[in-house]
N, C-alpha and C positions, 0 to 999 in steps of 0.2 A: 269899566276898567279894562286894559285887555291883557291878554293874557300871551306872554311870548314863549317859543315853543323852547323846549331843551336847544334842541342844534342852533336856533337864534341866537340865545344866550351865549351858547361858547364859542361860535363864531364872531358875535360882539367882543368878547372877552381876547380871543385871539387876536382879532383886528388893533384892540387897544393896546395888546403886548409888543404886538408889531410895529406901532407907532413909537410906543414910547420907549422900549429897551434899549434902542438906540442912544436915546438922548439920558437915559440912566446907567447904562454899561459905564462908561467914564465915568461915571461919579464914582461910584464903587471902586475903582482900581485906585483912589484916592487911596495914602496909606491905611489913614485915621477909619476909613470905611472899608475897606477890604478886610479887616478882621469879623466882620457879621457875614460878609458875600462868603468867606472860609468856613465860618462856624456853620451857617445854613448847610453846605455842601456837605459837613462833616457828619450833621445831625441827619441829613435824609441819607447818607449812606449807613450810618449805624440804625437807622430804622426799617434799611431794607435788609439788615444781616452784611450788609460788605464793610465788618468791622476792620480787615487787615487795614481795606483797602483806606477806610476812613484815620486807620493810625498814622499809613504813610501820607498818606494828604495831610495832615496833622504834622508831623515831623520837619516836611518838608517847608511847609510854609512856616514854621518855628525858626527856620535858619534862614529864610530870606526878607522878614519883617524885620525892622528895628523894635527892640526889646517893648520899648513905650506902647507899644502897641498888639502886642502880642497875650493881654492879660487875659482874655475870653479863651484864647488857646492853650494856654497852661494850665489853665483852671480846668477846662474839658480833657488834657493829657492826664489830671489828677484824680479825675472821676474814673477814668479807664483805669490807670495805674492803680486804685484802692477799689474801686467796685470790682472790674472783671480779670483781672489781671493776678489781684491779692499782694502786688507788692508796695507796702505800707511807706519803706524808708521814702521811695524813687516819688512816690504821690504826695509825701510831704515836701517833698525838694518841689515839685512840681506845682503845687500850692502857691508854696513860698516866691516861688517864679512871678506865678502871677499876681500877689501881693504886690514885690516890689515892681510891676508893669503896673500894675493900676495905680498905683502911688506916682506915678509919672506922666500914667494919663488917667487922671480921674473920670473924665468923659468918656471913659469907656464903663461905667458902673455896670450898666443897664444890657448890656450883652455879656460884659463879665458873670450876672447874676450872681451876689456878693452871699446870699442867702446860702447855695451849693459851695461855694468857696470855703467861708469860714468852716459851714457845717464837715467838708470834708478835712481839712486842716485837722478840726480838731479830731473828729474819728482817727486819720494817721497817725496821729501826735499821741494817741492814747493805745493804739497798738504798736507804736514803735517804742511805748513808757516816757514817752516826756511830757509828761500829767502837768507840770507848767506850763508849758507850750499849749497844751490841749485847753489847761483851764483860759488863758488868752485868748486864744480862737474862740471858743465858749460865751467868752464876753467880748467881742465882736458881731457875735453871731446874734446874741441874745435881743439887743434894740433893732436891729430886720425886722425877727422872729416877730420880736413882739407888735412891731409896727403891724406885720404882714396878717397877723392873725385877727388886727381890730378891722382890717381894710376890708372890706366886704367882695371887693374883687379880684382879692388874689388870696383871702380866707383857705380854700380849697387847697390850694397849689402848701402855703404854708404849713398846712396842717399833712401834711405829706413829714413832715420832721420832726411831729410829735414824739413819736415815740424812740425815733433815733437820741431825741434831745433828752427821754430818761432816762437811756441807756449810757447817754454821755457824761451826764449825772452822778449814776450811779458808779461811772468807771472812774471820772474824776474825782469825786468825793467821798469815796468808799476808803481810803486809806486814815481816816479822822485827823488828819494833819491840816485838810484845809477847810473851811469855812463856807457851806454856801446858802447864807445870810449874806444882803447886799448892804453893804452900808449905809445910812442916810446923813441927810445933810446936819437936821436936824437932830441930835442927840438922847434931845429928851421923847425922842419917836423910836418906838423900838424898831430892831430892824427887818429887814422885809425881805421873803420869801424869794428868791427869782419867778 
């Protein structure tokens, strides 16, 4: 077998960036596709610390996408706005945003990541008290969730919302007005836990 040395490898690795970027740079300025080439850009600046910088990058490209396209981006404005930020209304509006952009391009699921979306929706929704909004979002969120936690390869990633998802629980159902028993089809089955 043999064995190639480190600077092999990333000299390989360079050489085949060099080839091919060229012939992948275009693709990505495609509308439909420059919302992942943005999000990438936005996520490796919040992961070095240059959060401003990732908001204005963020902003900026929010007003020059047509809306359809923008749902991966509002949805990450929402995560800023309710995680580091703490303003609850601005992250639900920002949610919402991206709701109704995924609703127009559904082929953006999979960068939107639907899983942080709903989950933050409904955290907003129940910090700004619209516990019906929240309970919504909740059951949106709920068949990801649960999808996500049988799947054995994104298990991990799901179970990241475990305990947000009691806490959503307990915020939305804590008022004894609503119900969270899930209905079933079947009547003579009693009904079932989420």
């Amino acid at each position: 077998m043999i064995q190639f040395s480190t600077n092999f490898q990333i000299w390989t690795l360079r050489i085949i960036n060099w080839v091919f970027s060229p012939i992948l740079w275009p693709i990505f300025q495609l509308p439909v596709l420059k919302p992942i080439s943005i999000k990438s850009q936005i996520d490796k600046l919040e992961r070095i610390g240059e959060i401003e910088k990732a908001r204005i990058l963020r902003k900026d490209w929010l007003k020059k996408l047509p809306h359809k396209y923008t749902a991966a981006l509002w949805r990450s404005e929402g995560d800023d706005l309710l995680y580091k930020q703490e303003k609850y209304e601005e992250s639900l509006a920002a949610y919402k945003n991206s709701m109704s952009a995924l609703e127009l391009s559904p082929s953006n699921v999979g960068v939107t990541d639907p899983l942080r979306l709903y989950f933050g929706a409904a955290v907003s929704a129940v910090m700004v008290g619209e516990i019906d909004n929240a309970e919504k979002y909740l059951n949106e969120f709920l068949p990801i969730y649960n999808s996500f936690i049988q799947d054995k390869k994104v298990k991990e990633y799901a179970s990241n919302f475990t305990s947000g998802l009691q806490w959503l629980r307990e915020n939305i159902y804590s008022d004894g007005k609503r119900c969270h028993l899930k209905p079933v089809a079947n009547p003579s089955i009693k009904a079932e836990r989420f």
